[in-house]
N, C-alpha and C positions, 0 to 999 in steps of 0.2 A: 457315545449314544447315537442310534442311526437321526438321520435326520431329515427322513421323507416324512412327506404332509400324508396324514390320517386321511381314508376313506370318506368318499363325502358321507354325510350324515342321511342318510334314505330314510329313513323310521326313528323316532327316540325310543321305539316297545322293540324287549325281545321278548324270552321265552324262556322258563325254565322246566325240567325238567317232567313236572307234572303238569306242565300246558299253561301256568301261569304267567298273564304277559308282565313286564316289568319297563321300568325306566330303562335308557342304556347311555352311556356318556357316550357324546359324537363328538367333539369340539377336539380331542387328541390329546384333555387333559389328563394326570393321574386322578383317579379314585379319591375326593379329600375322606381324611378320616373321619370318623363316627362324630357326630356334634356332640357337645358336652352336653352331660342332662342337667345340672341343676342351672340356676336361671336367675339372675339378681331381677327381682321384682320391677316393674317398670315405673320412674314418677311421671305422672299423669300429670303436665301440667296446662297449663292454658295456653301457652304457644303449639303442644301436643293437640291439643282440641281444638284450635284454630286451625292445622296444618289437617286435623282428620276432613273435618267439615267443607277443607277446601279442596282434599282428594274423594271426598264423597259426593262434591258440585261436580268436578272433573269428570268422575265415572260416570255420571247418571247424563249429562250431558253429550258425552262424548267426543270433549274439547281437547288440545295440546294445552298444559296448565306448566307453567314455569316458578319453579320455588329457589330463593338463596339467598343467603344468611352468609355470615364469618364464618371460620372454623369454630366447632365445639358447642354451638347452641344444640345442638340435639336434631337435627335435619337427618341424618343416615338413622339415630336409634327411631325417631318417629315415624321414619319411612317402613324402616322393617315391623316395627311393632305392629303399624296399620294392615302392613300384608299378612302378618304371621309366616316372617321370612324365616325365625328360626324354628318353629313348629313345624312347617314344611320339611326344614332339613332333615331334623329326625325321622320326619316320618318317610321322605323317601329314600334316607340312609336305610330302615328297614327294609322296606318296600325291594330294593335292588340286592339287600341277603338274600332277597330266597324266601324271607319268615314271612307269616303275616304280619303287616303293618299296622292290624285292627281298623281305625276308625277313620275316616280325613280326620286334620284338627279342624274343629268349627270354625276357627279364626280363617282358616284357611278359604273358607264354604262363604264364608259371610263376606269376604273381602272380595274375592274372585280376584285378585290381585299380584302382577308377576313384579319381581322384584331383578333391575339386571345391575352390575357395576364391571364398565368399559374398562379391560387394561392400561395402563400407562399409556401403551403407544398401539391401541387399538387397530386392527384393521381391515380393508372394506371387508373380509374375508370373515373375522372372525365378528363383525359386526351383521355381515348376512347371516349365520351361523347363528347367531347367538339371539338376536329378538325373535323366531319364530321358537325358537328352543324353550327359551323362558316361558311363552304365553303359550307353548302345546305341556307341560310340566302341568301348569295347572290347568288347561281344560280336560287333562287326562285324571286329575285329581278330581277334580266334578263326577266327570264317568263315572271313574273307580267307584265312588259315594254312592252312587243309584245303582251301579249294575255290576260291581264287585268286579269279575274276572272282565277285564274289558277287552275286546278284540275292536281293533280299528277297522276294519271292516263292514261289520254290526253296528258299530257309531262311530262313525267318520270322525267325530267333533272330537273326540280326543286325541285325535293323532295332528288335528289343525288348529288353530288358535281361537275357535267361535264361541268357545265358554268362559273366556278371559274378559273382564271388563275391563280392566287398566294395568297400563304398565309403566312402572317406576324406574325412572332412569336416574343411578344416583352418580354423582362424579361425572354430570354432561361436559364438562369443561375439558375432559379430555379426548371429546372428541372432534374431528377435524372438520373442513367443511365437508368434504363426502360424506363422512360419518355421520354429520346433521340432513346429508341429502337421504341417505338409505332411510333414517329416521322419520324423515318424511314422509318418504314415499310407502315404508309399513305404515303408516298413519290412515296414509288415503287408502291400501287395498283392506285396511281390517275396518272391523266398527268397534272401536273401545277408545278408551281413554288415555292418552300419555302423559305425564309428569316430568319434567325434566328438572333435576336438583343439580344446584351449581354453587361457587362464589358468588361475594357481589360481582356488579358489574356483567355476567352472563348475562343481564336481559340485555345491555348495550350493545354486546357481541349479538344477539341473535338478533337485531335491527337491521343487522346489514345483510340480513340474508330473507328477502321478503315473503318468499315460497312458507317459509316455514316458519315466519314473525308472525303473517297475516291470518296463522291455523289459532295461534294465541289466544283462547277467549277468558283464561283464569291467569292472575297472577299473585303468589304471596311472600312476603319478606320476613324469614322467620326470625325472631329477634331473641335476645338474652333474656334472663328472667330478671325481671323486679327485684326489687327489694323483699316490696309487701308479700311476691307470692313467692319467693324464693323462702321465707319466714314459715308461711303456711303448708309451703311442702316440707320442709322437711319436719317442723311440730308435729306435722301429722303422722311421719314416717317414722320417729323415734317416742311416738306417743304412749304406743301399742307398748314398745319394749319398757315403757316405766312403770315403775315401782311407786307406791304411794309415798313411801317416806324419801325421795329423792327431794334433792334442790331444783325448783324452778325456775329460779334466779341463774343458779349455774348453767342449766339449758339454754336459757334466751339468751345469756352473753354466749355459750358457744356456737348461735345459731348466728348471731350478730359478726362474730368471728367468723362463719366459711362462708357468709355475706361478703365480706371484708377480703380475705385471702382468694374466692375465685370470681367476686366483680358479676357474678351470675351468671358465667362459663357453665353450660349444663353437663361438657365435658369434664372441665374439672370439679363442679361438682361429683362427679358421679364418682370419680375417680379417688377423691379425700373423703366420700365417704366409706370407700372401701376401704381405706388404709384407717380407718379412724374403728373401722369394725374389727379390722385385723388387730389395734394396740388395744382395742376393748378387751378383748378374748384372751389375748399373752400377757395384761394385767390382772385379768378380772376385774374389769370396772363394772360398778353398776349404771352407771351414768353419762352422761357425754357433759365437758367441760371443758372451757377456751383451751387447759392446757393441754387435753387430747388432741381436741384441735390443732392450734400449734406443734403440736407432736407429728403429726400426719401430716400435717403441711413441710414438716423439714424431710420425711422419706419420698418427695414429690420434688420435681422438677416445678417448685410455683414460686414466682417472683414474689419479694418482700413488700 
């Protein structure tokens, strides 16, 4: 495979054949394939609502805002879900076929929100490349909304970053200090919002770097679920699917069970309820029951 570096990226709009401008990948990745349409429903929980409210301070502000948690609390699913990072994808999977794409997603509209996550071993190169790329994605998503065929020309703002309110950086910790310097320095020539999601301990590393500690005015620590509300989400989440003559008793010990088995991991949560839906369906159960439970937890890599 040849291995010269891609064209620098002059425009993210082409053209196609009927005059419609479209997205165009610059970065010299492949094409990803089509997103998947269907969509495991999102749980809304109070760390979810904490983490919005502290990206919706951040936006309106116009602060660098610093978020990090362990692995697996839900930090990357709540980041995307706030932007409507995968409603984006479909829609500008469409969007660069050629077809019409219909509608922006609202999520998309309401957030004003770029979502980026830095390769392993990032660099200054594709970290230049890549934040104005993100926040021109969706200030062209805006245009599109109001003025359908958009030429950048006619509206500058979509081909530049100035309809983007915030931008979500998740996996900060894998970038270097340059990498925190470019992040800066986009910081200071735009007016929007930055987040940067990390491990713990990323806020001790960003102390040592003052330029870019001192922009800091939000910070939040996104923590595991509860007990009590780990209890209450999922009640609510397998509420819907009961049956009046079901066991109730058998629900609350199996709720008390992926209590038990994932410690309030919203990771593995998420993940033992998929496997608990999958032994539902190749049984036909009507119910959830410790021993489903149990069940799903042994096709899972989860500690005893």
């Amino acid at each position: 495979m040849p291995t010269t570096e891609p064209a620098p990226d002059r425009s993210i709009l082409g053209k196609n054949d009927d005059g419609r401008r479209f997205l165009t990948r610059g970065l010299g990745e492949l094409v990803p394939p089509a997103p998947r349409e269907e969509q495991v429903s999102f749980l809304v929980t109070k760390e979810h609502r904490r983490f919005a409210e502290f990206a919706d301070t951040v936006r309106r502000h116009r602060h660098v805002g610093l978020c990090w948690g362990p692995p697996g609390v839900g930090k990357t699913l709540s980041a995307r879900h706030y932007a409507g990072t995968d409603h984006w994808a479909r829609w500008q999977h469409t969007l660069t076929s050629g077809t019409d794409p219909g509608a922006v997603p609202e999520r998309v509209l309401q957030a004003r929100t770029a979502f980026w996550t830095p390769t392993v071993n990032a660099s200054t190169r594709e970290v230049d490349r890549a934040l104005p790329r993100a926040c021109q994605e969706i200030s062209y998503a805006v245009d599109y909304h109001q003025y359908g065929k958009v030429d950048p020309f006619v509206h500058p703002a979509s081909a530049g970053s100035a309809l983007t309110e915030l931008l979500i950086i998740d996996e900060a910790d894998r970038l270097r200090t340059v990498g925190l310097e470019q992040v800066r320095d986009y910081y200071d020539r735009h007016r929007l919002g930055v987040i940067l999601i990390g491990m713990p301990g990323i806020e001790k590393r960003l102390a040592r770097y003052p330029q870019l500690y001192s922009r800091i005015g939000f910070a939040h620590e996104y923590r595991s679920l509860g007990p009590d509300e780990l209890t209450a989400v999922l009640t609510r989440r397998w509420q819907s699917d009961k049956h009046p003559d079901e066991d109730d008793l058998a629900q609350a010990a199996a709720i008390t069970t992926v209590a038990r088995v994932t410690g309030g991991n919203f990771r593995l949560v998420d993940r033992l309820l998929t496997q608990i839906e999958r032994i539902r369906q190749i049984n036909h159960l009507p119910t959830v029951t410790p021993e489903v439970v149990e069940a799903a937890r042994e096709a899972l890599l989860v500690g005893h």
